[in-house]
N, C-alpha and C positions, 0 to 999 in steps of 0.2 A: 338352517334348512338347506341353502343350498350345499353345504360342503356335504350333508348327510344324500342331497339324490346324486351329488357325483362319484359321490364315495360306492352307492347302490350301483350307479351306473357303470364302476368300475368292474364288481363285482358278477350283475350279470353277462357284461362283455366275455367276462374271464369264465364261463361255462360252455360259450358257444364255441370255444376255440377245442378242437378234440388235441386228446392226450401230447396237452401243452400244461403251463401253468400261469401263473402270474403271481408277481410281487407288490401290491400298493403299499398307502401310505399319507403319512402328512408329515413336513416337517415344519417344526417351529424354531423362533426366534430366541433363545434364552437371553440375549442382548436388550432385548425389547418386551421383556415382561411376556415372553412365551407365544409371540406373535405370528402367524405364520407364514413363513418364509419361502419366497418367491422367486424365481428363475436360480435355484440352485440344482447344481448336478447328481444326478443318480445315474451309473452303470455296473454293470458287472464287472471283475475285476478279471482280466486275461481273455476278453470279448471284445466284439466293437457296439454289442447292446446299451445302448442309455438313451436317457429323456431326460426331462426340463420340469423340473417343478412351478406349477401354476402360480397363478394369482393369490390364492387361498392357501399356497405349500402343499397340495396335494401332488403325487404321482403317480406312474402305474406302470409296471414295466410288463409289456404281453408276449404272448407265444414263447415262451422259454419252456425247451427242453426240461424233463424232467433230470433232476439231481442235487447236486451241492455248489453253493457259488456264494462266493465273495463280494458283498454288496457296498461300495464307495460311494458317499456324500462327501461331495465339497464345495464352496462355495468361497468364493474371492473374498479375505480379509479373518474367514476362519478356517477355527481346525480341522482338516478332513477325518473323516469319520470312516474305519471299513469293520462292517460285521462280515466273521467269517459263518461257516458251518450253515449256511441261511437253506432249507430245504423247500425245492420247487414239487409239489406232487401235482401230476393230473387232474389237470380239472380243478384244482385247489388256489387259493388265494391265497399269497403268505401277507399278512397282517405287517408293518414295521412303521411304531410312529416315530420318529428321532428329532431327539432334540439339538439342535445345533447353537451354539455361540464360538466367542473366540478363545474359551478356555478348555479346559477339559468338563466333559460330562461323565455324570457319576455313572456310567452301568459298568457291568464287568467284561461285557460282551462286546465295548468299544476298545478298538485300537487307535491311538492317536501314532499317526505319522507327521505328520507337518503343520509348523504353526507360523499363521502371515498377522500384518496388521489389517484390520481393518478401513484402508484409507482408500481403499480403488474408486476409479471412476463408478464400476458398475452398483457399486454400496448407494455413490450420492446418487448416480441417475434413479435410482431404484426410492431414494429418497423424495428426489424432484417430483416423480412420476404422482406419489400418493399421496402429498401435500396439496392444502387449498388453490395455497396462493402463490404468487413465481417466486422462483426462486433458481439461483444456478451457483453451482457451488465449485471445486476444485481441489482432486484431493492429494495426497501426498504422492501414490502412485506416479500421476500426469505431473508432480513436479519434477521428479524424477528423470520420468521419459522424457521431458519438455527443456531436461538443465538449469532448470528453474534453484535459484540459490537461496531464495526468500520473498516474502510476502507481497514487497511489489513486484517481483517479477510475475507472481501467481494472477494477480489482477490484470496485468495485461493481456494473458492468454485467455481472458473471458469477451466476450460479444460486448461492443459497445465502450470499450476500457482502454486507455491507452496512457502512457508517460510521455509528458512534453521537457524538449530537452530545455536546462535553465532551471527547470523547477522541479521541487524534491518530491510532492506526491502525484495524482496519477487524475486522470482526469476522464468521469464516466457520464455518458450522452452527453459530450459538451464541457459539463458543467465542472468545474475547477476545486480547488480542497475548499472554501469556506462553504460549498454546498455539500459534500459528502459529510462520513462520519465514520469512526472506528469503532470498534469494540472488540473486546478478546474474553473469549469463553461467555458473551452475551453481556460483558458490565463493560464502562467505557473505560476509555484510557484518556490521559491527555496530552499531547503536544510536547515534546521537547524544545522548537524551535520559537523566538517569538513570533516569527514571520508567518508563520502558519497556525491550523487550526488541529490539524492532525499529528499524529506521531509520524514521525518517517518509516515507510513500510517497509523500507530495504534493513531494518533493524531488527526483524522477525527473522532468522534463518531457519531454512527448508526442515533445519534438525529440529526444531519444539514446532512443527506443524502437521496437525494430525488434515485439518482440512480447511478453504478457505471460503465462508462465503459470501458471496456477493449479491445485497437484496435490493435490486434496484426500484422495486413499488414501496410503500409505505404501508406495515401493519402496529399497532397499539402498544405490544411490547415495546415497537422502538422507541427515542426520544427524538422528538418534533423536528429538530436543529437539521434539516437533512432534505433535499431537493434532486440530488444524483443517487448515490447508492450509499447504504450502510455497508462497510466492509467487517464481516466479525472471523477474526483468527481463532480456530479453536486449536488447542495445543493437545501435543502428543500426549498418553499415557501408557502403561504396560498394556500388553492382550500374551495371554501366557502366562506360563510359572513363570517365565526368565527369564531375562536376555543382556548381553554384554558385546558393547561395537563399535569398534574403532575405526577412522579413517583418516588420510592425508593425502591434502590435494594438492600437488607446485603448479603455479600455471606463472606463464610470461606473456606480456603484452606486446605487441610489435613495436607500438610508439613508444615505451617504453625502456625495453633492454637497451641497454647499452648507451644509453647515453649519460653524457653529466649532469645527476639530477641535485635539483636544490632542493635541502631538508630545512626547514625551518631552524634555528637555531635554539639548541637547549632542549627539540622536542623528542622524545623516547618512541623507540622502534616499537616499546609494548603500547605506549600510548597512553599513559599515565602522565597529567599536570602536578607538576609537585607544590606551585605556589598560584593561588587565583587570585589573590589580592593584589592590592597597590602596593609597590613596595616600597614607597618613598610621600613619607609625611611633610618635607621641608622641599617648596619649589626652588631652593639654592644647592639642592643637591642631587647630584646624579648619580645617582645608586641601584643598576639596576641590574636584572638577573640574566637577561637577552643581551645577544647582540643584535646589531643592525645586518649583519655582515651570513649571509643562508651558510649552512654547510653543504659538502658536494658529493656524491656517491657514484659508483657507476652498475651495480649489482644488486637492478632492482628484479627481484624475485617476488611474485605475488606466494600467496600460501594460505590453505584452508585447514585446521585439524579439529579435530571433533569424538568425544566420549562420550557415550549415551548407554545407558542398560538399569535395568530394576527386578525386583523381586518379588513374587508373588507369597504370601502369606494365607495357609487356611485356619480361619477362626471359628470351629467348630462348623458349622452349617453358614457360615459368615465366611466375608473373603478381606484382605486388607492386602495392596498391593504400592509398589514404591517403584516410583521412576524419576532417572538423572539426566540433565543433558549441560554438557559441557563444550563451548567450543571458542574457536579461534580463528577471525582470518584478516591478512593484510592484505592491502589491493595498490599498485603504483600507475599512477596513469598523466600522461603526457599530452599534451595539445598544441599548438601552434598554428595561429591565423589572424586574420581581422579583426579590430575589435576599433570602429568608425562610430563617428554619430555624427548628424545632421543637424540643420536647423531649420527654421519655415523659412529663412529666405532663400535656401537653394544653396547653402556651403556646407562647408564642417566645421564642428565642434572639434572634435578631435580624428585624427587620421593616426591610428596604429598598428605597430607591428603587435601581438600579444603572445608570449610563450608561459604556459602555465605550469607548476608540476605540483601536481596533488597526491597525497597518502592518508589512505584511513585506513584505519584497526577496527575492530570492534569484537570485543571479551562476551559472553553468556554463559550464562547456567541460571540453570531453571528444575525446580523440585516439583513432583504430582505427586500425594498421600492420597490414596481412593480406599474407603470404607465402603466397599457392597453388601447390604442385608441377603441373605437367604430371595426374599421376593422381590428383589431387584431396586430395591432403593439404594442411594448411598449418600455418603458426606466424605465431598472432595478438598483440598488444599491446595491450592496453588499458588509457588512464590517465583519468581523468574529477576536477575538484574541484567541489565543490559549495559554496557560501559562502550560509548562509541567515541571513536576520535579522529578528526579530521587534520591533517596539516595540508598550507596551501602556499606558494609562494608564486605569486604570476608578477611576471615582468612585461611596461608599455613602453614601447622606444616608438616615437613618430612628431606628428605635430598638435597642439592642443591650444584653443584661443587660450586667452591670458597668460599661453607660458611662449607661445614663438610666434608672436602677428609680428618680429622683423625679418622673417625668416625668406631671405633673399639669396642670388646664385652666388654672389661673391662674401656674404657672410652667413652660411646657412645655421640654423639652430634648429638643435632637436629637444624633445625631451623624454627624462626617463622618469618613470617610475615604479618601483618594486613596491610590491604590499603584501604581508606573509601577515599570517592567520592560524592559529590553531584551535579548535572548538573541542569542547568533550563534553559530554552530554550522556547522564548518569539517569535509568528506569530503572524503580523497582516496583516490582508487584504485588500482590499479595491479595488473594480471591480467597472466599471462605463460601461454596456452594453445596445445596442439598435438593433433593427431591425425596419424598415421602408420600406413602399411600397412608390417608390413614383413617380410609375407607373403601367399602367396594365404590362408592360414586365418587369419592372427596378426594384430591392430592394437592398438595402441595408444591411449591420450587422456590427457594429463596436463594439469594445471595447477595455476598455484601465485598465490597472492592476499599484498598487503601493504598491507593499509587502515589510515587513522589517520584518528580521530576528537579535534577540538579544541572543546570545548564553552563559552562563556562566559557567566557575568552578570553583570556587572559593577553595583555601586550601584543595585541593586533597592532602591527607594526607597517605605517606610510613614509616613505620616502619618495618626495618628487626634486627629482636634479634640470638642471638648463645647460645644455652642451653645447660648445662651440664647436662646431666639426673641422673648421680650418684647423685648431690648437689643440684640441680633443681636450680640453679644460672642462671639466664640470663644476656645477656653482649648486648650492643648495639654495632652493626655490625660496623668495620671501612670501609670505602668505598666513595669514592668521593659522591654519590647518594642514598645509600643503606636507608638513613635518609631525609626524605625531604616535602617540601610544594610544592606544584605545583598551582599559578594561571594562568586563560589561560580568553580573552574576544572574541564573535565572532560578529563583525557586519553585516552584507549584506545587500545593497539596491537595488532592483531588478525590474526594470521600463516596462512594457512590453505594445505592444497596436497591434491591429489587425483591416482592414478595406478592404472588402468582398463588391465586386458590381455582382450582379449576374442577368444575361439578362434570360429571357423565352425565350426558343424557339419552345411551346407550339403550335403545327401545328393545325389544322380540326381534324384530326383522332384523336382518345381516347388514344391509344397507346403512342400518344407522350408529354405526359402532362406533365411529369419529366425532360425531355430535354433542357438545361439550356449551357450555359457559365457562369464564374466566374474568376475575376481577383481580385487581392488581395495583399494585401502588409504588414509585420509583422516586428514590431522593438521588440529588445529587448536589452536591457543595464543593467550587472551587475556587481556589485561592492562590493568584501567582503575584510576586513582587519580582520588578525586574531593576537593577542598580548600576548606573554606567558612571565612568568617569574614563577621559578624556584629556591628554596631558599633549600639550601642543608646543612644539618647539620657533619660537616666536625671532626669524632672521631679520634686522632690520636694515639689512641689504647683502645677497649675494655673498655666500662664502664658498672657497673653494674647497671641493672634496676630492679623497681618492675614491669612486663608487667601489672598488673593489677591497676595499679598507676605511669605511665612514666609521669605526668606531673612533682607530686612533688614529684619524687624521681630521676627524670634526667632532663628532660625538660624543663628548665625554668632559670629564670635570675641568678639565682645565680651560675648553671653550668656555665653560660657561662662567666662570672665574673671571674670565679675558674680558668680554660679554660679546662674544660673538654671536651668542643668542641667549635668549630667556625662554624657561618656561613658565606656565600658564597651564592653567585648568579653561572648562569651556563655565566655570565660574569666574574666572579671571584670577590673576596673580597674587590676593589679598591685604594688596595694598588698601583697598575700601573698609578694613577691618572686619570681613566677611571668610571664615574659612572656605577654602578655594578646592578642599577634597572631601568636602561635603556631596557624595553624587548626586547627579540628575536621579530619578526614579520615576516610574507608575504602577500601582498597587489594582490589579482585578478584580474583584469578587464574584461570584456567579450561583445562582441557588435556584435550583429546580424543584418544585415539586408537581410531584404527576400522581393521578389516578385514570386508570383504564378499566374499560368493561368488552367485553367481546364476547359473541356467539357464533358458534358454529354449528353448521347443522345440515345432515343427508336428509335432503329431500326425499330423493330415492336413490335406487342402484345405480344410475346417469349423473345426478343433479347435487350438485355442495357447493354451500356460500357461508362464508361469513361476514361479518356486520360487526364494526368495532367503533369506540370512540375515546381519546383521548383527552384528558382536559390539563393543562399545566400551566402553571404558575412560575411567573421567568422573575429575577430581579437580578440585572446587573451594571454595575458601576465598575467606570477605572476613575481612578484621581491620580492625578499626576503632576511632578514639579520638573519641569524638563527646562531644555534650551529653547523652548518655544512658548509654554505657556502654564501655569501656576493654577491647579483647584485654588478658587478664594472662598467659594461660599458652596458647602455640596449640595444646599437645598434649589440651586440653581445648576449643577452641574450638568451640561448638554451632554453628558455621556449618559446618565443615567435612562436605563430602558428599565419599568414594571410594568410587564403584560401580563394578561392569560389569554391564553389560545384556548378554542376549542377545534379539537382536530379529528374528522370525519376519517374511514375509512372503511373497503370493500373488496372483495374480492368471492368470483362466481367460478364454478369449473363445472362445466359439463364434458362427460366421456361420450363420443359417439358410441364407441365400443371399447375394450380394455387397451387398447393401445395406441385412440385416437382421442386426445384431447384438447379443447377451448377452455382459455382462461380470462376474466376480465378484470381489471384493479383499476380501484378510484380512491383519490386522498387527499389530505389540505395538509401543506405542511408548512413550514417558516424559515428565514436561514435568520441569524442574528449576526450582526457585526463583531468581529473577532477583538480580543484586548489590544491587539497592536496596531488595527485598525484603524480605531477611536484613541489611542494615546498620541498626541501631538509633541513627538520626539524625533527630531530628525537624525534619520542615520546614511552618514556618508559614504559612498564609493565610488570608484576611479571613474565610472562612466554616467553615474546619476547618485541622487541623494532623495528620499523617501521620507515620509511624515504623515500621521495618524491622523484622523478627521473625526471630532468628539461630535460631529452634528448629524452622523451618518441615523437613517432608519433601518429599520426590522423589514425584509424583502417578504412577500407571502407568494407561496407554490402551491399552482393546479395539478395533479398528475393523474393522469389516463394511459392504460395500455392494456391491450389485446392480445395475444400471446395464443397459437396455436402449435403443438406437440405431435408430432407420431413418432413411435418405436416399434424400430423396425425391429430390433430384440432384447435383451436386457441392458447388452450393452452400446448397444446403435441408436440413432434418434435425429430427426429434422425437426429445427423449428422456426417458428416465422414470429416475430413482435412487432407489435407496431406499435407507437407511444406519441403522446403529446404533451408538453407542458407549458402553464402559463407561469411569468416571474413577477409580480409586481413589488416596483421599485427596487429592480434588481440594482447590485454593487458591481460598481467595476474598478480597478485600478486604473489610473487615468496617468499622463502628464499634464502637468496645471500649466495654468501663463505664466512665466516667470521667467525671468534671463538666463536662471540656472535650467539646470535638466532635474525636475522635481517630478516625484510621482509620488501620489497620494488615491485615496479611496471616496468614492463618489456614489451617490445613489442617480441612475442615469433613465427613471422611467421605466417602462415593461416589455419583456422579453416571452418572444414565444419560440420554441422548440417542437420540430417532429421530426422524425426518424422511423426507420426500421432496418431491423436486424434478423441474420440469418444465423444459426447455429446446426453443424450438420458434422455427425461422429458415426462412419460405416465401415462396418468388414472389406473390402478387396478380393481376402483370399483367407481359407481356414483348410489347411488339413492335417490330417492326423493319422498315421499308419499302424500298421498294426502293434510295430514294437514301445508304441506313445509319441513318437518324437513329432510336434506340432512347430509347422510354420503357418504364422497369417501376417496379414499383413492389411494396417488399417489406415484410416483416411480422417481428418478431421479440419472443419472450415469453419470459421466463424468471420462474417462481416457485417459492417453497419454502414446507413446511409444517413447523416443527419443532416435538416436543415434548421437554421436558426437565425432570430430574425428578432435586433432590441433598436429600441426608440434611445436617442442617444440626446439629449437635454439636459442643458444647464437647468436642475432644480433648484425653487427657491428657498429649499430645507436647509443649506449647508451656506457657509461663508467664502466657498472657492467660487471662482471664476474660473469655468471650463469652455473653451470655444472646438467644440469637435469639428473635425474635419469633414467627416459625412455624417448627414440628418439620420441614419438608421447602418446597420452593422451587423454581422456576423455576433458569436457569442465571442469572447477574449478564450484560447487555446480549443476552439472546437473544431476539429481536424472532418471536413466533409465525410470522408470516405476513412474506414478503416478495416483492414486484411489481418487475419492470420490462418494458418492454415501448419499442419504438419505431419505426415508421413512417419509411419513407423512400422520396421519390420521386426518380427521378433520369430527366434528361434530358438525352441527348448526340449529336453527332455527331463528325465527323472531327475535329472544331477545336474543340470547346467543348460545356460541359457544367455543369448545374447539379441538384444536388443538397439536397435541404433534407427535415428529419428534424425530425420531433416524437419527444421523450424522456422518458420517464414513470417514476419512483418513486416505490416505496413501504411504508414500514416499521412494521410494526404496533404497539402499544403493548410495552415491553420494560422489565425492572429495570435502573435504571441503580445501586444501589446496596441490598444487602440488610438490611433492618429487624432494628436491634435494641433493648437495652432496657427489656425485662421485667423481672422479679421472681418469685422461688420462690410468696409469698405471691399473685398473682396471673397461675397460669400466661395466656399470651397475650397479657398485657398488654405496651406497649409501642410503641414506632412499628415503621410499616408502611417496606413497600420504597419508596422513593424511586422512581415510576415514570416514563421518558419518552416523551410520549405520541405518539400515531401522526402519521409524518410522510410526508407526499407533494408531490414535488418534479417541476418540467414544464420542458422546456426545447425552444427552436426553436431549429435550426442551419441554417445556409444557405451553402453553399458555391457561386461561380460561377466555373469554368475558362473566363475570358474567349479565352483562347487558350494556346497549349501554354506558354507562359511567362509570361502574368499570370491571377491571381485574384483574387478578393473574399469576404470574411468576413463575414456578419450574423447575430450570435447577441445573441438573449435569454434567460438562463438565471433558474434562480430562479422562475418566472412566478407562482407561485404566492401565494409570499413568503410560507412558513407560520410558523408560530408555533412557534417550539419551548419547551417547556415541562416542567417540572419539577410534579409534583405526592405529596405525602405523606400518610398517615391519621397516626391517633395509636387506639389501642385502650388509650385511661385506663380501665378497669375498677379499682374498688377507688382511685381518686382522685377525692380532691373539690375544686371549684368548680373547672373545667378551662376553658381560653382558647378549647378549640374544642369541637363536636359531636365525642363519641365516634363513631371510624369513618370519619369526613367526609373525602373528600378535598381539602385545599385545593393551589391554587399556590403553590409555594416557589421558584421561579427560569424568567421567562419574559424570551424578546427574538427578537426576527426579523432577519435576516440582510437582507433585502432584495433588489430586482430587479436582474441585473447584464446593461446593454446595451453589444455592446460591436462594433465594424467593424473589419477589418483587410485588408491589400493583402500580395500575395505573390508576388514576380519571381523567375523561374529565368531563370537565361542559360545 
């Protein structure tokens, strides 16, 4: 009814105007089942006359002269549309209803000129806008403009999102990776790393990402497991008959070029492991494929290459289209700073100098088969691998207890130790998705996911030496570990499927066209084994080395002939009659099953809510036979969790008017202890050592937020959220009491969080003359203000003994304040176009690790939170569309090249003669990343 009185209303208007005309109209959505389509462009073509299609896709262009004219629809992401020969008579209305998507449309009396993808900002805001529930997304476009290389980049440039440095995923209101959750094309993914819960996001590159989004309330489709935001990558596919596109990017690192950099030995520039296994069955023999000894390079050159294009297929009144993407890039990055640890009485652990040099590759390609029906269903395919590989070789020259407490002015001792690493880490995918009508009420949406994750590290290689600095003699350190290989294998097979039946309950009135039921059912099954062994070179006193030639001056068969040392497994030498390369292991399982129901429903033309509920079924076990502790009996195993949740959810939106909207969400959700968590397997490094806690529980989340919208126009918009969450018996990563530097996982009591956030994307400046050529130039801020606030308690669930330093705490990585904002001017015309965007972060000071360390006898005593402090990062992008088929790249990221830095107190009360000022904060681990310049060239044919 209502498009029929505005359509009327068009109509009479267009009589009263004398010996004029007018043009109306509606356009729709062929993307979206014929939907009608909203703030798309309609003008004359050789005029400055045009309008803005409504809410409904209706338009109406008035007072035009009578004659002939050329009438241009287009619309960001599809193909513009121009009919010619279009006649205006007096007093007449010309009728044009058009259909628009991103292909071509059948009529004869369309001209296609230009074909974009679908990924711009103003597609998702237009998305955000007419959904229930919040939602904020990010699309290929804004990666672009923003220099954005990949999927955690993408996430940082949203409200509330930020990366902490040290740790590989991203961390949103607060809250850290075991609270969030991935998914890609809506089915989950798992983990590459053990240490984590998520896949690494910087594994996604910008080339397979159509759009990224980020749901930080909870609705029904998701799964439970999730507290912060679900992140779901959806991946590029064809829009067009066709496309083919090449690019290469060199870019150079300041801290990088030109220095002597150390390569791991044996490891490959492509970044391919050739052998993961152990390669030595007999502890009397040294047989091994490595050396100790890095190689050196001086011509580190970063580089990005990338082939992406597909082909569209017409199958009768059927579509079947194919797209590729292929890519390539290396990255060299250099560090050098502090790298200190304290202890509660006021000294140091260690005092170092640290010089790092790290290199990753990482290989993709990724396949999308899309079968579209005539009426807009289809059945998609998607298979994508990812092959990532890290090398690492960091070097610590200083002082460290147990290797130099003689370390005096007339006999000083230093020590050294090198530890080089190289990881590879293998996703494959493979999605089998469909939607179906197969009714006017009834549709369909299913899918079903089969990912494996192949993890390696092969001869992770420790060397710790003791140096004489009068004689410059170095000795290899005696120490059960202090000397060692380290192999480790991680498999995981991750099955997951999802099946979505969703009823219309699509009334007479206009208002209620969204209002649906939906019932649903989600499995998921996963399984990782992880296998380490550990081969330790066992001195029983002091031998001397050359550090710059330890293979053949200590390392090697004839020491061990001599028995200048023994090796050992961390099963021991198998003199007990016990094979000694039998690995450590712990085995996961994990098995979800969920049912959901949900309803949505328009109240009226103002008012839409829906009501969902969740109910799932958790059962997960790890068993494990480690250096620490042995499954004996599983019907007793303290790792085992079997719940069911039932999990509530809400979400209300009222429109003041079309472009003023309130949003409200309410949910229960869970986080569960992760496999590496709960696995009681201690894993060693230069600065601490880490172990699993089988006693940990299941945390339960409150979440509330408030969310108000206005758009200023399709693609402008401020918003304001405000949110609250309760955590109970949240998880923290802790340091436990012990002599060593131990850090394990703790349930520490309930945590509350609130925040608000501001999101804000406007015009500047828009114009456009008469021969087309448009400059504007836009603005975009998003910030957040969070506070957080957990009860920090030894609970009596677990077997650790935690003495925290302070009774209550901040959340662990939640950065108060966080900034981004970025400037972009763009200049184009018919042919060409250049764009270049200044990019601004900024992250406040935040706990990167909670102080512990006390004593009954002195409450408060002990060290403070490890904090890391405020970082702000600048980046210039510059994009030139030399013509519709070449560009140019000129980015400087980095600009700032801030410091990132570690800084700890110590609060010695009740201890005497202490190494620092009671309370002081000093530096314990500082290095800069450095400036990265980089040019690239970009051909479509």
């Amino acid at each position: 009814m209502k498009t029929i009185i505005k359509i009327l209303f068009f109509l009479l208007t267009s009589y009263s105007i004398a010996q004029t005309g007018s043009i109306a109209g509606q356009l729709t959505d062929t993307e979206y089942n014929n939907e009608p389509l909203p703030f798309a462009n309609v003008f004359l073509k050789g005029t400055t006359k045009g309008v803005t299609s409504d809410i409904d896709g209706l338009y109406s262009l008035e007072n035009i002269s009578p004659g002939s004219y050329t009438v241009v629809y287009s619309y960001i992401g599809y193909e513009t549309v121009e009919i010619p020969n279009v006649q205006v008579i007096p007093d007449k209305v010309t009728n044009i209803a058009v259909p628009m998507g991103a292909s071509a449309a059948a009529l004869d009396e369309v001209v296609i000129k230009t074909t974009t993808r679908r990924e711009s900002a103003v597609v998702l805001l237009l998305e955000q806008k007419k959904a229930v529930g919040i939602s904020q997304s990010i699309g290929a476009d804004d990666l672009a403009r923003k220099g954005v290389g990949n999927a955690e980049g993408a996430v940082t440039k949203v409200t509330g999102v930020k990366k902490q440095a040290g740790t590989k995923n991203v961390f949103v209101r607060g809250l850290g990776d075991r609270y969030n959750a991935t998914t890609f094309n809506g089915l989950p993914l798992p983990s590459e790393d053990p240490e984590y819960k998520n896949i690494s996001l910087n594994f996604f590159a910008s080339d397979v990402i159509e759009s990224v989004g980020i749901n930080k309330t909870f609705s029904v489709p998701l799964y439970g497991d999730v507290a912060g935001a679900n992140i779901n990558i959806v991946s590029k596919e064809l829009s067009g008959p066709g496309s083919l596109q090449f690019s290469i990017a060199p870019e150079v690192n300041s801290s990088a070029i030109g220095k002597d950099f150390l390569l791991v030995d044996n490891a490959k520039y492509i970044g391919n492991i050739q052998n993961t296994n152990v390669p030595i069955t007999n502890l009397n023999t040294h047989s091994f494929n490595n050396n100790f000894q890095p190689n050196t390079q001086n011509a580190q050159l970063n580089s990005s290459y990338s082939l992406s294009g597909g082909k569209r297929f017409d199958i009768g009144k059927n579509r079947l289209s194919l797209f590729l993407v292929g890519n390539f890039n290396n990255k060299y990055e250099y560090q050098q700073g502090a790298s200190d640890r304290i202890n509660a009485a006021g000294g140091f652990n260690q005092e170092f100098q640290k010089t790092e040099y790290n290199y990753n590759v990482s290989k993709l390609a990724m396949a999308n088969i899309k079968f579209r029906f005539q009426e807009g269903d289809y059945i998609a395919v998607n298979s994508m691998f990812i092959k990532s590989n890290t090398q690492s070789v960091a070097d610590y020259y200083g002082l460290k207890a147990g290797l130099t407490e003689n370390d005096e002015p007339k006999n000083p001792i230093r020590a050294f130790i090198r530890r080089q690493k190289e990881e590879e880490n293998n996703l494959f995918v493979n999605q089998l998705l469909t939607s179906l009508t197969l009714s006017e009420k009834l549709s369909l949406e299913a899918g079903a996911s089969y990912n494996t994750i192949r993890g390696y590290e092969p001869d992770r290689r420790t060397n710790t030496y003791v140096i004489d600095v009068n004689t410059n003699v170095a000795r290899a350190a005696s120490g059960s570990a202090l000397n060692n290989r380290f192999f480790s294998n991680l498999e995981e097979n991750d099955l997951a499927g999802k099946l979505y039946l969703d009823y219309s309950l699509n009334g007479k009135n206009q208002y209620s066209k969204n209002s649906r039921i939906r019932l649903g059912y989600n499995y998921r099954d996963t399984d990782r084994s992880f296998k380490y062994t550990q081969i330790n070179y066992i001195f029983d006193s002091p031998a001397v080395v050359d550090i710059n030639n330890p293979d053949t001056s200590l390392f090697n068969q004839q020491s061990l002939i001599d028995g200048i040392f023994r090796l050992t497994t961390n099963r021991g030498d198998g003199r007990d009659g016990n094979d000694p390369f039998i690995p450590f292991s712990y085995n996961g399982t994990r098995t979800i099953h969920s049912g959901l129901g949900e309803i949505s429903y328009d109240f009226s033309e103002s008012l839409s809510a829906n009501i969902g509920l969740r109910y799932e079924k958790v059962k997960q076990e790890v068993n494990f036979d480690t250096n620490l502790a042995t499954t004996t009996d599983p019907n007793t195993n303290p790792s085992l969790i079997d719940e069911n949740f039932v999990l509530p959810s809400f979400n209300v939106k009222y429109n003041f008017n079309e472009n003023s909207i309130m949003r409200l969400a309410g949910s229960k959700t869970y986080t569960l202890p992760q496999f590496k968590e709960v696995a009681p397997f201690l894993y060693e490094d230069i600065s601490f050592n880490s172990f699993g806690n089988p006693d940990l529980l299941t945390a339960d989340n409150y979440n509330i937020d408030l969310k108000y919208e206005y758009y200023f126009s399709r693609s402008e918009i401020i918003a304001v959220t405000g949110f609250y969450k309760k955590i109970e018996n949240a998880i923290n990563r802790i340091e436990v009491n012990s002599a060593a530097s131990e850090l394990s996982y703790v349930n520490t009591g309930d945590a509350s969080i609130a925040g608000i956030e501001l999101e804000l994307r406007k015009e500047i400046l828009k114009l456009t003359d008469q021969s087309g050529f448009e400059k504007s130039l836009t603005f975009g801020l998003n910030a957040s203000y969070l506070y957080s606030n957990q009860k920090l308690e030894d609970v009596p669930t677990d077997k650790l003994t935690v003495r925290f330093t302070n009774k209550e705490d901040e959340l662990e990585g939640s950065s108060p304040f966080i900034l981004g904002s970025d400037l972009t001017l763009n200049l184009k015309n018919e042919s060409s176009a250049i764009t270049s965007s200044v990019v601004f972060n900024y992250n406040s000071k935040s706990i990167y690790s909670l102080g512990t360390g006390g004593d009954d006898a002195n409450p408060g005593s002990g060290k403070n939170n490890i904090m890391l402090s405020a970082i702000p990062t600048l980046d210039f992008i510059n994009k030139f569309a030399i013509n519709k088929n070449f560009g140019i790249k000129l980015n400087i990221k980095n600009i700032l090249n801030p410091e990132y830095k570690l800084t700890q107190a110590v609060n010695n009360i009740g201890v005497s003669n202490p190494a620092l000022p009671n309370n002081q904060e000093v530096p314990i681990e500082t290095y800069k990343r450095g400036v990265n310049f980089s040019a690239g060239v970009t051909y479509s044919f």
